[in-house]
N, C-alpha and C positions, 0 to 999 in steps of 0.2 A: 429740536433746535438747541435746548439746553444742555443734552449731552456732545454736542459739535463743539457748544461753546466751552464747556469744561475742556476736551481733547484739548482743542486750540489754545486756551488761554495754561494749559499744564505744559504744552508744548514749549508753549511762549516762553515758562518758568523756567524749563528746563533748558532751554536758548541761551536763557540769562547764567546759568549758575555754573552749568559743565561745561562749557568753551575757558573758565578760570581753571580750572582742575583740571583741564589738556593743557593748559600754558604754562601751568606749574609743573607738569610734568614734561615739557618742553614737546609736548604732542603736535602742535598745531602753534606757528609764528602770530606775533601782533596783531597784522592786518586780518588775520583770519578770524584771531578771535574778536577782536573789535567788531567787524560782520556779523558775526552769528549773535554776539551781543545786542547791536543794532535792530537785527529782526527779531529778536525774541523782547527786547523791549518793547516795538511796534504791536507784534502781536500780543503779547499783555496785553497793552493798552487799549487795542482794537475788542479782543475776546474778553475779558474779564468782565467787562457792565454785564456784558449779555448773559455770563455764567451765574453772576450774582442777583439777575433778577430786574434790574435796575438800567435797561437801555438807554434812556431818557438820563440817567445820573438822577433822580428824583428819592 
């Protein structure tokens, strides 16, 4: 389960960071990257507790 959640929540990271470096590179339009932003924010936040041990936030 821990290594699902590490995939998922690095997935999530990288959701976040390469959809700006395709927009700067005029790769991918606004609405597209704001989307992939969106879901990769969600999944952070959904996977990350579980990667770091801490489901509960405890």
């Amino acid at each position: 389960m821990a290594v699902l959640a590490r995939i998922a929540a690095l997935a999530g990271l990288a959701l976040v960071v390469v959809p700006a470096g395709l927009y700067l590179g005029a790769d991918v339009g606004k609405s597209s990257m704001q989307s992939m932003m969106l879901a990769g924010t969600v999944l952070w936040f959904i996977a990350a507790p579980f990667w770091n041990g801490r489901p509960g936030g405890d």
